[in-house]
ZANULO-78168 format. One line per field, with one value per residue (C-alpha): y, z, x; residue number from 1. Coordinates in steps of 0.25 Angstrom, whole numbers. Each point is the difference from the previous one (the first is absolute). Example, Ala and Ser with C-alpha at 12.3 -4.5 7.8 and 13.67 -1.06 7.14 Angstrom:
2
y: (-18/14)
z: (31/-2)
x: (49/6)
i: (1/2)
END
This chain:
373
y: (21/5/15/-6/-6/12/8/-8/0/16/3/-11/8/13/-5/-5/11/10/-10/1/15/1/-9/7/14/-3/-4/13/8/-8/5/14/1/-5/12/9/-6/1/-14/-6/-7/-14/-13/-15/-11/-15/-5/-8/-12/-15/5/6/-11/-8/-9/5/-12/7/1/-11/8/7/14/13/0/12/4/15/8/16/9/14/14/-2/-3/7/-15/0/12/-2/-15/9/11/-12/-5/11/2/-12/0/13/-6/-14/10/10/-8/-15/0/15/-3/-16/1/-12/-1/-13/-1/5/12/6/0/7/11/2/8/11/-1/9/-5/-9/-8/-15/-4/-13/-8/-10/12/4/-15/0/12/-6/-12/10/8/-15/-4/15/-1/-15/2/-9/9/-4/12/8/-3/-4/-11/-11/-2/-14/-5/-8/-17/-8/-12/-9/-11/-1/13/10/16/14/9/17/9/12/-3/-8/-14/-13/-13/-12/-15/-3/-14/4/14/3/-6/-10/12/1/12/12/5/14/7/4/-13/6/4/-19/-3/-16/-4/-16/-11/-15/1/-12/8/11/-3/13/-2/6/-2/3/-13/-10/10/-2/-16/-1/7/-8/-12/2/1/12/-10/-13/3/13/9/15/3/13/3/7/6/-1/8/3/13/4/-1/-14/-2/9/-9/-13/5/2/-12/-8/7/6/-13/-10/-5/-7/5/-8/9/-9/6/-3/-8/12/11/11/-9/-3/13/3/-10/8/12/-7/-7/11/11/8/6/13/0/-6/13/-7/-15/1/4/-8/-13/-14/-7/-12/-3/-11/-3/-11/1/-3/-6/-3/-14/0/1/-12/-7/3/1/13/6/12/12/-1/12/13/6/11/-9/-8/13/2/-14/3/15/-8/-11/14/5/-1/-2/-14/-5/-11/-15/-1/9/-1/-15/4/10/-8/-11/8/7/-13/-6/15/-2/10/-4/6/-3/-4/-11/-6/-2/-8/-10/0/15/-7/-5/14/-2/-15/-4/11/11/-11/-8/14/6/-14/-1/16/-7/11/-10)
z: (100/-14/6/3/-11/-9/11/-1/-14/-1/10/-8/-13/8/3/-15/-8/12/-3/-15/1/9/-9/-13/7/7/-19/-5/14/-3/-15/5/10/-11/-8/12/3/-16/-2/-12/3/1/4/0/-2/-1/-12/-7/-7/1/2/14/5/12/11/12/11/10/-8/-9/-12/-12/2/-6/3/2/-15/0/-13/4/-6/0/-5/-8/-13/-6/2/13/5/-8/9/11/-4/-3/15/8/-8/3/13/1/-6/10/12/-3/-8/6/13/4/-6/1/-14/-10/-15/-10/-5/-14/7/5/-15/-5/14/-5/-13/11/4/-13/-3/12/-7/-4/-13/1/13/0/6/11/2/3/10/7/2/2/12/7/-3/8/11/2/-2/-6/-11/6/11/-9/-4/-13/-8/-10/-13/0/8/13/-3/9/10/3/14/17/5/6/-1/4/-11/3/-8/-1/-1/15/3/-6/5/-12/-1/-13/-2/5/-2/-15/-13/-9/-5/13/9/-6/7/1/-4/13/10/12/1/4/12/2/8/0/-12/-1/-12/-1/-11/-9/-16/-10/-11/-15/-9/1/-5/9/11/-5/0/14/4/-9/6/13/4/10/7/-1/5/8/-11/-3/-13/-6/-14/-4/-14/-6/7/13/4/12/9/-3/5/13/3/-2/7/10/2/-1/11/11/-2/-3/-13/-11/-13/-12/-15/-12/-14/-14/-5/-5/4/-1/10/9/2/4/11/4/1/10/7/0/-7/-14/-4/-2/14/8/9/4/1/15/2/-14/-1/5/1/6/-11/-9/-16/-1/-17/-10/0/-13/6/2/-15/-3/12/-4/-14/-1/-13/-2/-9/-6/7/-7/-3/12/9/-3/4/12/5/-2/6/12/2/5/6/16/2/-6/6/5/-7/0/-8/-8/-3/-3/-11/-6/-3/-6/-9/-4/-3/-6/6/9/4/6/12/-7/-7/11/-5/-9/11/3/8/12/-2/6/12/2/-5/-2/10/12/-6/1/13/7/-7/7/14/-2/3)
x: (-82/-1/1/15/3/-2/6/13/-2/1/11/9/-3/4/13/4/-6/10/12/-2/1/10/9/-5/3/13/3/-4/7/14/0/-4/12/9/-5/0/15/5/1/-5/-12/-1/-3/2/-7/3/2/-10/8/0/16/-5/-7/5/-5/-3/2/-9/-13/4/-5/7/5/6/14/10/0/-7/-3/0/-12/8/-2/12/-7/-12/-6/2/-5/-12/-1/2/-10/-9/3/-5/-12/-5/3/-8/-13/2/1/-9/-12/3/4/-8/-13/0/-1/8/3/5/13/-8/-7/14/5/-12/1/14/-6/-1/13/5/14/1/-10/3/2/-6/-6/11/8/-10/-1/16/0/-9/7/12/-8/-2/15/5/-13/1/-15/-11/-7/-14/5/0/-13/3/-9/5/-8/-2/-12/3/1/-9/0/-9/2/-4/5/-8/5/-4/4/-1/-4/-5/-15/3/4/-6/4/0/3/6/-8/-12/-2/4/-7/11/9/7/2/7/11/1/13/4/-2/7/-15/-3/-1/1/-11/2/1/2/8/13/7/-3/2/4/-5/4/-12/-15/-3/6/-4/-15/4/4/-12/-9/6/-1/16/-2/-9/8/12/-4/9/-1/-2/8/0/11/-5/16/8/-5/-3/6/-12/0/12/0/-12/6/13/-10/-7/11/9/-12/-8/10/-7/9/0/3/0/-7/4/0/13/8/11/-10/-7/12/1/-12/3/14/-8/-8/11/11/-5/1/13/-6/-7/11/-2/-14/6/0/-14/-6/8/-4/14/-6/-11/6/-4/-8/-2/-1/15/8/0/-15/0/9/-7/-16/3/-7/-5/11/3/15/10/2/12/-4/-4/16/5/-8/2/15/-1/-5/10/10/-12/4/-16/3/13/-4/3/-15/-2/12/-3/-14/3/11/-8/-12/10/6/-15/-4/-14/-10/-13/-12/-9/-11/8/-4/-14/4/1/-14/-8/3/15/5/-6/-2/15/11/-2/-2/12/8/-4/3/13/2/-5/-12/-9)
i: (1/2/3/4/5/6/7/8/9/10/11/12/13/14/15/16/17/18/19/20/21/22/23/24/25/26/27/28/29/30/31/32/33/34/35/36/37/38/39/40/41/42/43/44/45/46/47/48/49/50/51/52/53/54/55/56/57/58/59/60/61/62/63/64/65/66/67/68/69/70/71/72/73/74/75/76/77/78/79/80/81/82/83/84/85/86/87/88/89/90/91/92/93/94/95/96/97/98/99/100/101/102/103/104/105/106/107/108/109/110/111/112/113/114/115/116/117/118/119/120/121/122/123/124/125/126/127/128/129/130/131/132/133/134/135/136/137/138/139/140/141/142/143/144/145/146/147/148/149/150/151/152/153/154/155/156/157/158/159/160/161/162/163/164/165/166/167/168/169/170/171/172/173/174/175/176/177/178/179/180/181/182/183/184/185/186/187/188/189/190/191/192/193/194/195/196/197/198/199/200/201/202/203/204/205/206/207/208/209/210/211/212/213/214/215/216/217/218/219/220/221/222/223/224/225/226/227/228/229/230/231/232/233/234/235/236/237/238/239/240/241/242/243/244/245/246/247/248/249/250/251/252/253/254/255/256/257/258/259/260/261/262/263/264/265/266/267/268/269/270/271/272/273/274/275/276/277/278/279/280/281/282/283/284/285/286/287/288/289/290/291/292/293/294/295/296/297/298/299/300/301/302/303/304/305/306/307/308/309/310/311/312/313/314/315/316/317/318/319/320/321/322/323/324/325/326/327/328/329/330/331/332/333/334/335/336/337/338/339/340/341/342/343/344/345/346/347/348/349/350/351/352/353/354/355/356/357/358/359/360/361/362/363/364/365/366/367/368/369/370/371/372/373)
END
């Protein structure tokens, strides 16, 4: 049986690492025909603005529109992004995808010292070519065997998994098999395998310390929850897991933030995705996972201990009133009225409440109100 499994395991890995190449390949081939055809090099690419976002009906997710940007030869700036391009196409072909090799975001800045004037000048611009290479391939970068820096969030609840990797297969129940700090997830979870869970809904949520509450109070256990904390903004395994669970098992998903617009967004990015990986909405975003808090009216209601609005977050709360992400009259009565009190407040603020409020009170009161449970 495990034979299997790992056999399965490397003939699905075969198969991306041959698309990823091909794709990458058939990049570097069309800018070499247009050479070889004396056309200026070129290519397009959707642009990457909240002004080229649009709802797609069929994945119910936001979306790049039809705006492009063009990367051409033209200019001395654009040939270098070209030059750029196809050097890193040649280091992912050649040292990931051919020795099964992989590097972070970080490493490929430093590899570029090589590249002599085709090095990056500073990693926020090998960070956007790679974004770039998954915009033109439709591909994830994890088939290109590229890493993110942060390390993977955890989650803690009743499901059982088989994760591949290459030391073999492992099979782990996320209750009973893990110590309190929940089960990491790795940053490429097309290697899970759901196995079987009893889980009634799955709860995201954004701080460490109320992820550490839930567990401390036994929430997972209760109400049959799973636990994700989303450490901020959650990386994008985090949300390819959720997306996950919710749509191959059928899970509910609610998103528990702090009271703020940094923290809304959080829950957008979760729900319909983040502006500058719209290209990834499809695969990442949850568009059926709904906010449960903390609500501006949760501070007026629960007379929560708050921190008065800064002059950036007025803006951002602003910003978002003409973000299409939150066009609904939920969310647009929710933010009037917490820039009308001038008020955020925090998870923890709970806790003034009593340790067990949290738990007890609020989050039950919420989810039935969301018919969750």
């Amino acid at each position: 049986m495990v034979d299997t499994i790992n056999s399965n395991y490397t003939e699905q890995k075969k198969q991306n690492d041959h698309l990823a190449k091909n794709r990458l390949m058939g990049l570097a081939e069309g800018l070499y025909d247009q050479f070889i055809d004396e056309i200026v090099p070129n290519v397009a690419i959707s642009s990457r603005t909240k002004n080229n976002i649009e709802y797609s009906n069929e994945s119910d997710v936001w979306v790049y529109g039809d705006k492009e940007t063009q990367r051409t030869a033209k200019t001395v700036k654009g040939a270098f992004q070209l030059l750029k391009t196809v050097h890193s196409i040649d280091f992912l072909v050649k040292n990931h995808l051919a020795q099964d090799r992989g590097s972070t975001l970080r490493e490929l800045y430093y590899i570029s010292e090589n590249w002599d004037i085709a090095k990056f000048r500073e990693q926020a611009e090998s960070n956007r070519l790679i974004e770039d290479l998954e915009i033109i391939t439709a591909l994830q970068r994890e088939y290109f065997h590229m890493r993110p820096e942060e390390d993977g969030a955890t989650m803690f609840g009743p499901i059982r998994i088989r994760e591949e990797t290459k030391r073999g297969s492992r099979i782990i129940h996320c209750q009973e098999d893990i110590g309190e700090s929940g089960y990491q997830i790795p940053f490429n979870v097309e290697n899970i395998e759901f196995l079987d869970h009893d889980a009634k809904f799955i709860i995201a949520i954004e701080t460490g310390g109320m992820y550490a509450r839930l567990i401390e109070n036994g929430f997972d256990e209760k109400y049959n929850a799973i636990l994700v904390h989303l450490k901020g903004q959650p990386a994008r395994s985090t949300r390819r897991l959720i997306k996950r669970m919710n749509e191959e098992l059928g899970i509910p998903v609610v998103v528990f933030t702090d009271g703020d617009p940094w923290s809304y967004r959080i829950f957008a990015s979760v729900a319909y995705g983040a502006i500058k990986s719209a290209h990834l909405s499809e695969f990442m975003a949850t568009p059926a996972a709904k906010f449960i808090g903390v609500q501006p009216t949760d501070i007026v209601e629960y007379e929560l201990s708050t921190d008065k609005l800064t002059d950036k977050d007025v803006d951002a709360l602003r910003s978002e009133l003409t973000d299409p992400r939150f066009a609904s009259d939920y969310w647009k009565e929710q933010i009037g009225l917490q820039l009308s009190i001038k008020k955020k407040a925090e998870q923890q603020a709970f806790a003034g409440k009593g340790l067990d409020f949290v738990t007890d009170t609020y989050l039950p009161n919420r989810l039935s109100e969301m018919d969750i449970i």
